[in-house]
Every structure is written in structure tokens, then in C-alpha cells.
ROFINU-240116 format. One record per residue (C-alpha): y, z, x. Coordinates in steps of 0.05 Angstrom, whole numbers, plus 32768, in hexadecimal, padded with zeros to 4 digits. Example, Ala and Ser with C-alpha at 12.3 -4.5 7.8 and 13.67 -1.06 7.14 Angstrom:
residues 2
7FA6809C80F6;7FEB808F8111;
***
This chain:
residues 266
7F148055808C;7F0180218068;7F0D7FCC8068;7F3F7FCD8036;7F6780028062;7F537FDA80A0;7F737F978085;7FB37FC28067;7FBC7FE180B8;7FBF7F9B80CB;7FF27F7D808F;80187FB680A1;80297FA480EA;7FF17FDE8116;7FD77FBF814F;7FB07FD88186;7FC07FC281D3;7F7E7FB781EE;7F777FBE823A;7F907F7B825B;7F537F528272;7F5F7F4882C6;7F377F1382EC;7F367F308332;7F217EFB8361;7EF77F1D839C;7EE97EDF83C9;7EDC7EF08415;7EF67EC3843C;7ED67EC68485;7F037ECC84C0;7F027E8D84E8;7ECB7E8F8522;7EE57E938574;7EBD7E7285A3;7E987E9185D8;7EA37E8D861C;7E767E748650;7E577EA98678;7E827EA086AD;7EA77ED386CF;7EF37EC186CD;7F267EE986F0;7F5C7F0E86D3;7F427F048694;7F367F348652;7EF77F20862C;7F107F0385EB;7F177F2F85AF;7EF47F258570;7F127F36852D;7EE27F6A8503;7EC27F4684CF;7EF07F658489;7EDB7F728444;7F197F84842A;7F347F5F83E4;7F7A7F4A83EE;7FA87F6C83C4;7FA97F528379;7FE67F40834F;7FDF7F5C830D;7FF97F2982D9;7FE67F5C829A;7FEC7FA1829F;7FBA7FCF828B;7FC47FED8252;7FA78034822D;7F96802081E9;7FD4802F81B6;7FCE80608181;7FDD8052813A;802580638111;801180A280F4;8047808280C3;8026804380B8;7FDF806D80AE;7FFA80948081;801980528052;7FD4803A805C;7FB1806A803B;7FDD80708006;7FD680247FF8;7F8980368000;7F8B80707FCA;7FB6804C7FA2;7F8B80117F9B;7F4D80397F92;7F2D80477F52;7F17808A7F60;7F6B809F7F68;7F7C80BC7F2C;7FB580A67EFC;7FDB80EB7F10;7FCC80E67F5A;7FF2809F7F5F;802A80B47F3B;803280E77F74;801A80C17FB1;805480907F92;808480BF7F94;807080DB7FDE;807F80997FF2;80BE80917FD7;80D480D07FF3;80BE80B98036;80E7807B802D;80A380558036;80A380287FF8;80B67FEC8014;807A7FF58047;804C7FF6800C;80637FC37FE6;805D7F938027;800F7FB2802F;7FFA7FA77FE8;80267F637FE3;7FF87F518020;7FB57F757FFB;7FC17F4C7FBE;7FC87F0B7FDE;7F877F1C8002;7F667F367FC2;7F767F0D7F86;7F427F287F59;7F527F6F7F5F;7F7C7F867F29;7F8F7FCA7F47;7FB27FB27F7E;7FE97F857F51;7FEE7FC17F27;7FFE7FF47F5E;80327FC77F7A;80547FC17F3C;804A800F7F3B;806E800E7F80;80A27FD97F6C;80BA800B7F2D;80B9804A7F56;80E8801B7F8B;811A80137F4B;812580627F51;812B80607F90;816480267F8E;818180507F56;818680947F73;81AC80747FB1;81DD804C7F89;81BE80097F93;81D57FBB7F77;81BA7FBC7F2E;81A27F727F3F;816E7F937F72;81577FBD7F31;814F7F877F09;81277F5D7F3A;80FC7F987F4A;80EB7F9A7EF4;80E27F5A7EF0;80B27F527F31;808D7F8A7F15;80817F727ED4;80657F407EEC;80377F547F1B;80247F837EDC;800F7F417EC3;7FEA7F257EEF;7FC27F667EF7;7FB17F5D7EAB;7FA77F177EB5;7F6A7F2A7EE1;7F527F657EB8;7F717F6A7E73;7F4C7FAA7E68;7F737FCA7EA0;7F9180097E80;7FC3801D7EB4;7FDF7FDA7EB7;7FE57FD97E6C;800B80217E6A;803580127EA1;80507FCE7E8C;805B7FED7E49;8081802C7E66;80AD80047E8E;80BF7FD57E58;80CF80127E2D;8115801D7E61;81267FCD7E61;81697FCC7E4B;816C7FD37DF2;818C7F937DF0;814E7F6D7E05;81307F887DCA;80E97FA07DED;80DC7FD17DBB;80AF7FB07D88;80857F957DC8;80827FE07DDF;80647FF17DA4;80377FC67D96;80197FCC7DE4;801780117DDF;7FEF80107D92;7FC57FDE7DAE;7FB580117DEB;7FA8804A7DBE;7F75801D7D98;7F5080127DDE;7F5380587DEE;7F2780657DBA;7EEF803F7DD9;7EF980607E17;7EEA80A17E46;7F2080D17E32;7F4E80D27E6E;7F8581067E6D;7FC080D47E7E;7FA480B47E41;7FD380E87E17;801280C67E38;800780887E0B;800A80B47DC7;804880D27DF2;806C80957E04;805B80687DBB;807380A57D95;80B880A87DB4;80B880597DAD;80B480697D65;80E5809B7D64;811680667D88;810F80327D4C;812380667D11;80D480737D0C;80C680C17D06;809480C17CD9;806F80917D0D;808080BA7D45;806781037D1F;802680DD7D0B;801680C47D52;802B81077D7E;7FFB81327D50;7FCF80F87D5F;7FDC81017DA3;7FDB814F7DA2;7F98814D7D76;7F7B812D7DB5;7FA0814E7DF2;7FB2818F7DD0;7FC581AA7E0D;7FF681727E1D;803681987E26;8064815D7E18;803F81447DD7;8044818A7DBF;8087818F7DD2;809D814C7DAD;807D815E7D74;80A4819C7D63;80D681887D6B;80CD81527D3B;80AD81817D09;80EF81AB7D1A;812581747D02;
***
């Protein structure tokens, strides 16, 4: 395991009881000496008695018990590494989507929001870890949703993503996940705060970096998500010329193929 993982164990609350450290004090203390007799022959008398010489230790209080060494959460191991994948650059875009939504399942989200709330403040230069707790932050808005939850708690759960979305791009502006996922969650902001025109423009402006980059598969969800965008403002020409785009590229992208018939359909 490594430091990162370390440092999230401890944020996280996983301690190990070490052995409690027990002075034992082993001072002999001599038993005090009789004197002898004269030689002289004294009736009725018993020769006196000495006391054995004893090396026994007087019994020892123990203040701190001694303790086996306590074994991890598997619970709090297993939030751990998923704070560990999810922050690693070799986890890919697919694999976080679903280590998000194992946690969620296991009602562990607010566990790794603490750990990479801690992991942030320890790691300010690190742009992954800002954007996988605004990851973590959005997938808690399903979570509040699908149990009925205050509609305030959704909106401060957008909003805090946002802007840790921000801050991630703040330290990396390149950063593509951070500039997909802002620009996905801004896409179901309510209409009447008018994201749209930002969502496009983010998500043209991503396309345009794509170009200059390895071809990733998630890399087809921005042709995905800017098309429907355009379909949303009254734009279907836009949204046909950017899903065949999109399916020109990824042509075995069910969802871009999908979209685009029926399109081609209407």
C-alpha cells in the first residue's frame, strides 16, 4: 500500500493499539540482617531462625494493559483504496464511474468525501483529488435523491462540487475529466439558470483539445453529451453534424449511433 493510502487510513479514523509500554521495577530489597549470638550455650533456648535470602519480584500493578495489535476496518480498507484508485492516474475514466457507484451502494460516500476532503487539504497541487471529490459529491446527489432527501442538501452538494471542479482546473486547466464533468453536471442545473450556452461552449472547447490528444474512449461522451446540448436549444442541425462527428471517431459508440438515427429518423 502505498503513502497516499497510508495518510487516507489515518484521515479516515484506523488506528493500531500498540502493546502498552510497562516499566517493571525489579529492585531487591535485602531482608534485614539478625545478629548472632555469642557462642554460649543458653538453656531452653532454640537457635534463632534466619529468613532465606528471596529473589522473588513483588507482584506488579499493571496500569496499561497489554494489548494484541488491532486489525484494520476491512470497511475503512476498502474506502481507502477506493480513494487510492480514484485518485490515481492509472484508474480509468470507466473504472471510477463504477468504484463511485460501489460506494454509494455501500452507503460509503460520506467516508470518501471526508478521506479526499482530508487528501486535498494535504495535497493542494494535485488536481485529481479535487476532481474525484466533486465526482463523489455528485454521485452523493443521487444518493440524497433516490432516498427522498431536502432539495437544499442537493443543491449544496452542486454547488460544493462545482467548485471543487474549479479548483481542480485552477491547478491543471488541461485536466480533461474535470473539464467533462463540470460541464455534464451543469448540463442538469435547473433551465432557468440558463447554463446552456456555457455547456456548449465547454464542451466545443473540449472537443477542440481532444484533437490534440491520445484518443481515449470516454472521449466519445463529449460528442455525446454537446450534441444533445444542441438538440436542447432548437439546434439539430448542430447536433446531426457533431454525433456523426462523434460516430466517425467512436463508430462503435452505441449511444452516438443511437442518437444519430434517430435524428436522421425525425
Amino acid at each position: 500500500m502505498n503513502t497516499k493510502t497510508i495518510l487516507i487510513i489515518l484521515v479516515l479514523g484506523l488506528t493500531a493499539v500498540g502493546a502498552g509500554k510497562i516499566i517493571i521495577d525489579r529492585k531487591y530489597v535485602p531482608q534485614p540482617m539478625l545478629a548472632l549470638p555469642e557462642n554460649k550455650p543458653v538453656a531452653n533456648q532454640e537457635p534463632p531462625q534466619i529468613a532465606p535470602p528471596t529473589n522473588k519480584t513483588p507482584p506488579i500493578s499493571h496500569a496499561t494493559p497489554v494489548l494484541p495489535d488491532a486489525k484494520p476496518d476491512p470497511a475503512v480498507v476498502a474506502v481507502a483504496n477506493a480513494i487510492d484508485r480514484l485518485t490515481s492516474p492509472q484508474t480509468s475514466f470507466s473504472e471510477k464511474r463504477a468504484l463511485l457507484d460501489q460506494l454509494r451502494k455501500a452507503g460509503e460516500l460520506d467516508e470518501a468525501i471526508a478521506g479526499l476532503k482530508e487528501l486535498a487539504a494535504d495535497n493542494p497541487g494535485d488536481a485529481s483529488i479535487p476532481t474525484a471529490l466533486a465526482e463523489a459529491e455528485l454521485a452523493k446527489i443521487r444518493s440524497v435523491l433516490e432516498a427522498g432527501g431536502d432539495p437544499n442538501d442537493v443543491s449544496i452538494l452542486a454547488l460544493q462540487a462545482d467548485q471543487n471542479f474549479n479548483q481542480a482546473l485552477k491547478i491543471d486547466p488541461g485536466n480533461w475529466e474535470a473539464q467533462f464533468m463540470k460541464a455534464a453536471s451543469l448540463a442538469y442545473w435547473p433551465p432557468a439558470l440558463n447554463k446552456g450556452p456555457e455547456v456548449i461552449q465547454r464542451l466545443s472547447s473540449l472537443v477542440a483539445q481532444q484533437e490534440t490528444m491520445p484518443v481515449q474512449p470516454e472521449f466519445a461522451q463529449t460528442y455525446v453529451l454537446l450534441g444533445q446540448q444542441y438538440q436542447a436549444a432548437g439546434q439539430a442541425d448542430q447536433a446531426i453534424q457533431t454525433w456523426q462527428q462523434g460516430a466517425a471517431k467512436f463508430p462503435l459508440n452505441t449511444t452516438l449511433q443511437k442518437n444519430l438515427a434517430h435524428a436522421t429518423a425525425q
